[in-house]
C-alpha positions in Angstrom: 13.7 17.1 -3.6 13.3 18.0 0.1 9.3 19.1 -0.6 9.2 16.4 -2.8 9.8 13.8 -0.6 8.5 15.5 2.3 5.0 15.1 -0.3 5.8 11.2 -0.4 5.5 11.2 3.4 2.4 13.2 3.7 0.8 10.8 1.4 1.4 7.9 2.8 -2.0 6.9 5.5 -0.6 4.0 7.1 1.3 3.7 10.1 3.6 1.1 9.1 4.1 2.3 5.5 6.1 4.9 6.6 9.8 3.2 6.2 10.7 4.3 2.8 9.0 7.5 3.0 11.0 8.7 6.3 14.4 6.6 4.9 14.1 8.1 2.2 13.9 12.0 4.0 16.6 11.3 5.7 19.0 10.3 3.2 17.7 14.0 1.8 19.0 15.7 5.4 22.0 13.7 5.0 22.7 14.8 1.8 22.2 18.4 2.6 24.4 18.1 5.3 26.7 16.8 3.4 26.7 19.5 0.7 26.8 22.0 3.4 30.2 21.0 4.8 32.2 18.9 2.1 33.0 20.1 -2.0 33.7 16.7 -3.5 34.4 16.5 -6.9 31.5 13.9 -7.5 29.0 15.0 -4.9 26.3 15.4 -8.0 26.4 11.9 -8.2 24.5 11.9 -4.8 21.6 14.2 -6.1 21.2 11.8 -9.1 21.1 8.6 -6.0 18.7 10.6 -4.5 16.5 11.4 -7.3 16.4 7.7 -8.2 15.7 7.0 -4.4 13.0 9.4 -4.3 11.5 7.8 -7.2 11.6 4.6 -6.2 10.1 5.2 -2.7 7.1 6.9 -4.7 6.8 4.1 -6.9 6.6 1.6 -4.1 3.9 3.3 -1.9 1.9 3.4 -5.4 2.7 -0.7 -5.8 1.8 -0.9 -1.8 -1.6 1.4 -2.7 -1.0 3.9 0.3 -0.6 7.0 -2.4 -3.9 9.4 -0.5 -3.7 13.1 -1.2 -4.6 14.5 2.2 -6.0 17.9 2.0 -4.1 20.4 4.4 -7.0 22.9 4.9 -7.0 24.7 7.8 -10.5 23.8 10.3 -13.1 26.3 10.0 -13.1 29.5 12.6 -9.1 29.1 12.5 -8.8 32.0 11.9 -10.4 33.4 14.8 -7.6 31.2 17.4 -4.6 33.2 18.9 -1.1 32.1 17.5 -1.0 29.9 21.4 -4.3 28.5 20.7 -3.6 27.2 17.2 -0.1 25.7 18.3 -1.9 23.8 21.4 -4.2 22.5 19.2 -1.4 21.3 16.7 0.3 19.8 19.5 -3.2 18.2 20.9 -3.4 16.7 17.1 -0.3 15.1 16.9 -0.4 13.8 20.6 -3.3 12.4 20.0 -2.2 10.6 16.9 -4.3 12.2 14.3 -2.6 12.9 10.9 -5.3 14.9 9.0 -6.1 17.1 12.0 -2.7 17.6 12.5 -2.1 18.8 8.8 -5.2 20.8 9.5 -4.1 22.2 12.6 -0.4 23.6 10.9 -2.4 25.0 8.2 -4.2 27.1 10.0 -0.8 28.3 12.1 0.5 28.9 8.9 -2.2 30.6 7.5 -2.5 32.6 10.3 0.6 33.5 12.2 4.0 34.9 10.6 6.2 33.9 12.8 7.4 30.0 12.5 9.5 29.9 14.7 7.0 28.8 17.9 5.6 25.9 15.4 8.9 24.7 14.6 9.6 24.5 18.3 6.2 22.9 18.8 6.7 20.1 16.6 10.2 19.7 17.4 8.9 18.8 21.2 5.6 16.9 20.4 8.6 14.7 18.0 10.8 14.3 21.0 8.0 13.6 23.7 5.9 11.3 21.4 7.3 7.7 21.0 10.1 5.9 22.1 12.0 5.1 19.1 14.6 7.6 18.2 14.8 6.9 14.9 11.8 7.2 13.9 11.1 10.6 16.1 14.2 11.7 14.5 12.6 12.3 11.1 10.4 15.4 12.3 13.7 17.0 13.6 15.4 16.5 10.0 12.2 17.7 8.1 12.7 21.0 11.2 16.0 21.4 10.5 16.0 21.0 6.8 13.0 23.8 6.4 15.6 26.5 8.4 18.1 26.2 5.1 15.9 25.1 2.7 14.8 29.1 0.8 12.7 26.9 -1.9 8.7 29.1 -1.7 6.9 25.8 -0.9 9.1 25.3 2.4 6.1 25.7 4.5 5.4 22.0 3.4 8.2 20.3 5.6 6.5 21.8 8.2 3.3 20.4 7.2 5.4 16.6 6.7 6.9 17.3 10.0 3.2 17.2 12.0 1.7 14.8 9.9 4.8 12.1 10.2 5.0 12.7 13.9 1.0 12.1 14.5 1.3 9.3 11.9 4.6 6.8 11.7 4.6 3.3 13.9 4.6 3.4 17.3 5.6 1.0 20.1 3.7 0.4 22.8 2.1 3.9 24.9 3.8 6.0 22.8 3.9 8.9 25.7 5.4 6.5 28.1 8.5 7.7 28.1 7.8 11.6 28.2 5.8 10.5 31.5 8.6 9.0 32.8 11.0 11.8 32.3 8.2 14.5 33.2 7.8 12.9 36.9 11.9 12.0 37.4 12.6 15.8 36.4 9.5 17.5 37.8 8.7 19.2 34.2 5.3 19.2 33.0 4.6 16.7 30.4 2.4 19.4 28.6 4.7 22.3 28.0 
């Protein structure tokens, strides 16, 4: 239900569609948390809540008419980039607010590199840096976290939702302002 929600959120173009799509992800991380530390006698009950959830969030977006089928096909000459190269230009993407390039942009990393591990920490920063509402930047670092327990073959697409909701949900104001702020108070570079 994780990749199938995570699908919901990648379909969804608008930026201030995004609410029931990333509620609805979250109440998934929750739930996984959830069966990962508690054996309740009627924790299947929640799977069946979520199901229904998951359905009615895809339902809506169709009533709304933001259901669009992105493409996550990696840019042309990808292939050629260095693992660093592909990851700044993921991070670039995002910054820079572009949902389709940054789908693109982790298609070609994962086409192309093995290791996840500098992508996951990638997004994870361009989610934390980018915005200044936690709750929405907290939905990249649920799809992160969910995608190092989740062993379902399709994983790769939380990784995909991660980008693509970071570049793509509502944002207030300059969306970088307060990664500048905390870049000059603590002398780190805003880039890195």
């Amino acid at each position: 239900m994780q990749i199938a929600c995570a699908q919901v959120v990648m379909e969804t173009t608008g930026p201030n569609n995004f609410s029931m799509p990333h509620h609805c992800y979250e109440y998934c991380n929750t739930l996984a948390w959830f069966y990962d530390n508690f054996d309740h006698p009627r924790r299947l009950r929640l799977i069946y809540l979520l199901a229904s959830y998951l359905n009615r969030v895809a339902g809506h977006q169709k009533g709304i008419g933001d259901v669009h089928t992105l493409a996550a096909k990696a840019p042309s000459g990808a292939d050629k980039l260095t693992a660093a190269q592909l990851l700044e230009r993921v991070d670039t993407a995002v910054c820079s607010l572009k949902g389709p390039e940054s789908l693109a942009w982790t298609q070609a990393y994962l086409d192309n590199v093995t290791d996840r591990g500098p992508l996951v920490e990638r997004i994870a920063l361009a989610a934390t840096k980018l915005g200044n509402d936690p709750h929405n930047q907290e939905i990249a670092q649920c799809m992160l976290m969910d995608y190092g327990t989740n062993r379902q073959p399709e994983r790769d697409r939380l990784l995909l939702a991660a980008a693509y909701h970071t570049a793509m949900h509502r944002k207030y104001g300059d969306p970088l302002e307060p990664a500048r702020r905390y870049s000059e108070a603590m002398g780190v570079p805003l880039a890195a």
